[in-house]
N, C-alpha and C positions, 0 to 999 in steps of 0.2 A: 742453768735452769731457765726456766720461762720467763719474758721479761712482763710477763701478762699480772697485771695485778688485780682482777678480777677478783680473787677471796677478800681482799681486804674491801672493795670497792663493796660488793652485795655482804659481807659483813659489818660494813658502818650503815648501810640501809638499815639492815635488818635492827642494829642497834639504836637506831637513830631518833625513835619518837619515847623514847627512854634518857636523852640527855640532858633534854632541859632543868636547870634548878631550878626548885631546888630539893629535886628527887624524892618526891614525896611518894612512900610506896601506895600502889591502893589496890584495888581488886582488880588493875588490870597487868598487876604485877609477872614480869619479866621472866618468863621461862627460861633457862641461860642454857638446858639441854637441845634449844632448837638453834645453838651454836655451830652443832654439827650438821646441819641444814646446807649450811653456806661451808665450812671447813670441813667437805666431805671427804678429808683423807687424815681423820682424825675422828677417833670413838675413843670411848671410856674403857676402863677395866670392867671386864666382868665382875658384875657385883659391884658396882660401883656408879652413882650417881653425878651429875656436875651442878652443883648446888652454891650458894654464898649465905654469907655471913656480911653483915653493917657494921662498919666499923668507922665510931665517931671522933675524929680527934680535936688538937685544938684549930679551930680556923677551918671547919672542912669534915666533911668524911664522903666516904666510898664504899663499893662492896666490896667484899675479898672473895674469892672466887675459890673450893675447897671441894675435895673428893668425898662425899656423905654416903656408907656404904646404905647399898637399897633399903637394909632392914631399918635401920637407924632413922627416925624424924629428924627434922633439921632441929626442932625445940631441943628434942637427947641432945644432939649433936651439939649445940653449945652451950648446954648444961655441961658436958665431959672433957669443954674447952681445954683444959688445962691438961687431964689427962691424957687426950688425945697427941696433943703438941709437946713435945719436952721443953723443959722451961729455958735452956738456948735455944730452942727455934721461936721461942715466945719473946726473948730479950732483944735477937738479933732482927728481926721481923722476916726472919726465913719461914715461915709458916706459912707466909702468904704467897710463894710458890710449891708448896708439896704437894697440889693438887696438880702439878704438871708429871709428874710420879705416875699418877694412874691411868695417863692418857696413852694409848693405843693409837701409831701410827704405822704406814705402809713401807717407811724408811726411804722414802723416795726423796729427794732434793724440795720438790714442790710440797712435800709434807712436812719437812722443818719447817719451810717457810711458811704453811700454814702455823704450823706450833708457835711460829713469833707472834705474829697476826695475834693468836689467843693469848700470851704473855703481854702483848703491849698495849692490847684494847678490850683484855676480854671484863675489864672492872670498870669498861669508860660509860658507866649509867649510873642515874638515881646520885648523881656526882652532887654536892652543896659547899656552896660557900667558895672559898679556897680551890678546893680540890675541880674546881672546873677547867682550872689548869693542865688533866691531864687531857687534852684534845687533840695527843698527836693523830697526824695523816699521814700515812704511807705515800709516796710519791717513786715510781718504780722508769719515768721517762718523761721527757719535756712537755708531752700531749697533758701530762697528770698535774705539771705544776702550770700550765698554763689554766687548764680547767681550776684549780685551787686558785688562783687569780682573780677568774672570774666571780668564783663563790667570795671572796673576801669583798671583790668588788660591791658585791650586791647588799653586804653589810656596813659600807663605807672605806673599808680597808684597801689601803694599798701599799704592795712590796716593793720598796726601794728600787730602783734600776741597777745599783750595786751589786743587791742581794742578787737582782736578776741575773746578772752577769757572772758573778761566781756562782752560781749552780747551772746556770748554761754551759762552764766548762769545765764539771766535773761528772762523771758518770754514774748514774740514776741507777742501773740498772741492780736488784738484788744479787748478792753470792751467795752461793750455799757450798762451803768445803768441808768435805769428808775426811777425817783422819780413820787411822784402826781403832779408836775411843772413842774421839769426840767428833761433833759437827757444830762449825760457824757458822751462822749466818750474820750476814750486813746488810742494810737496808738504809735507804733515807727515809728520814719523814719531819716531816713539819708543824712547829708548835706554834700558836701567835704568841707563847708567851717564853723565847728562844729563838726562832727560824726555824733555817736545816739543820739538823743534827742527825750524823752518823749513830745507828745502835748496832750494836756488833755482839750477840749472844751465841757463845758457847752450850751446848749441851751433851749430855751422855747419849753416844750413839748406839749403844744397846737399851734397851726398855729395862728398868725405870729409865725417863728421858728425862732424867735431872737438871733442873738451869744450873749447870757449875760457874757461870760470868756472865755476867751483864753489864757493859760499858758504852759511854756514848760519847759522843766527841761534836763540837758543834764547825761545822763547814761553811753555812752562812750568817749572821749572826741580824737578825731583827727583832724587836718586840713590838706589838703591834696589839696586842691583848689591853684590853680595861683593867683598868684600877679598881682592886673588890676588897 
């Protein structure tokens, strides 16, 4: 596939004036359907909206990102919380991907890897406390983590020459492998609060596009992130 990481790049834009904590909602609260703006090889189910839910835990909370069908208010929608979700998708916190379920894509390589893109940052706003931690960056070639550099620089951060050096000599670039079921994808990206860390999500290659795995593996190892 394309080593072009353009979705993810005009999808942190577009999320972007929505990150600061400590995500306080107000009237000029976050459309998450103009997701599909930027990840334009991904729509919704018919009948079906891309909506979230606040979800407050200890040290932190975040939104959850959920398929709320059109007729339904978000207020209904988690008033019937319980009903909606069976109570193992409520205990294991598999709930907070079934709205990748109703997502419509063109099956294309570049449209899973849209589909991570929305799994790994589509909750990265309205973030407090704790949970500011989720800040991965996708970084798809050397030009990306050199620019990421930059950005850290401008905050006072800087990445070890170590760090440098192992991810100069491994390859940047996204996979996307197709099986007759499923499809990989692998991607770096970068957390100040970890480094580079490989994610490597498995999905159902026919629609529903189920996350069946999500694992990560870390490649270069920094912490660079404040103390909150």
């Amino acid at each position: 596939m394309s080593e072009n990481a353009d979705p993810f790049n005009a999808f942190e834009e577009l999320i972007r004036p929505y990150l600061s904590p400590p995500g306080v909602i107000n009237d000029d609260q976050i459309d998450v359907g103009t997701f599909f703006t930027v990840l334009d090889l991904l729509r919704m189910e018919e009948g079906y909206e891309l909506d979230f839910l606040y979800e407050t835990v200890a040290g932190g909370g975040y939104p959850v990102l959920i398929a709320r069908p059109s007729e339904v208010s978000i207020d209904e929608f988690a008033e019937r919380f319980e009903e909606i979700f069976s109570e193992e998708e409520r205990e294991s916190g598999t709930f907070r991907d079934k709205y990748l379920e109703y997502v419509r894509i063109d099956g294309s390589a570049d449209a899973f890897f849209q589909l991570s893109i929305l799994r790994l940052m589509g909750f990265h706003f309205y973030l407090s406390w704790h949970s500011i931690e989720f800040d991965d960056m996708i970084v798809c070639e050397m030009e990306g983590v050199d620019e990421l550099s930059l950005r850290l620089g401008a905050e006072g951060i800087t990445i070890d020459m170590d760090t440098y050096k192992t991810v100069r000599s491994i390859s940047l670039a996204p996979v996307v492998g197709m099986d007759t079921e499923t499809v990989e994808v692998s991607f770096i990206a970068f957390t100040k609060y970890g480094g580079f860390e490989r994610h490597v999500m498995t999905f159902s290659r026919e629609f529903p596009h189920a996350l069946i795995s999500y694992d990560t593996e870390t490649v270069a190892f920094c912490f660079v992130g404040g103390i909150h």
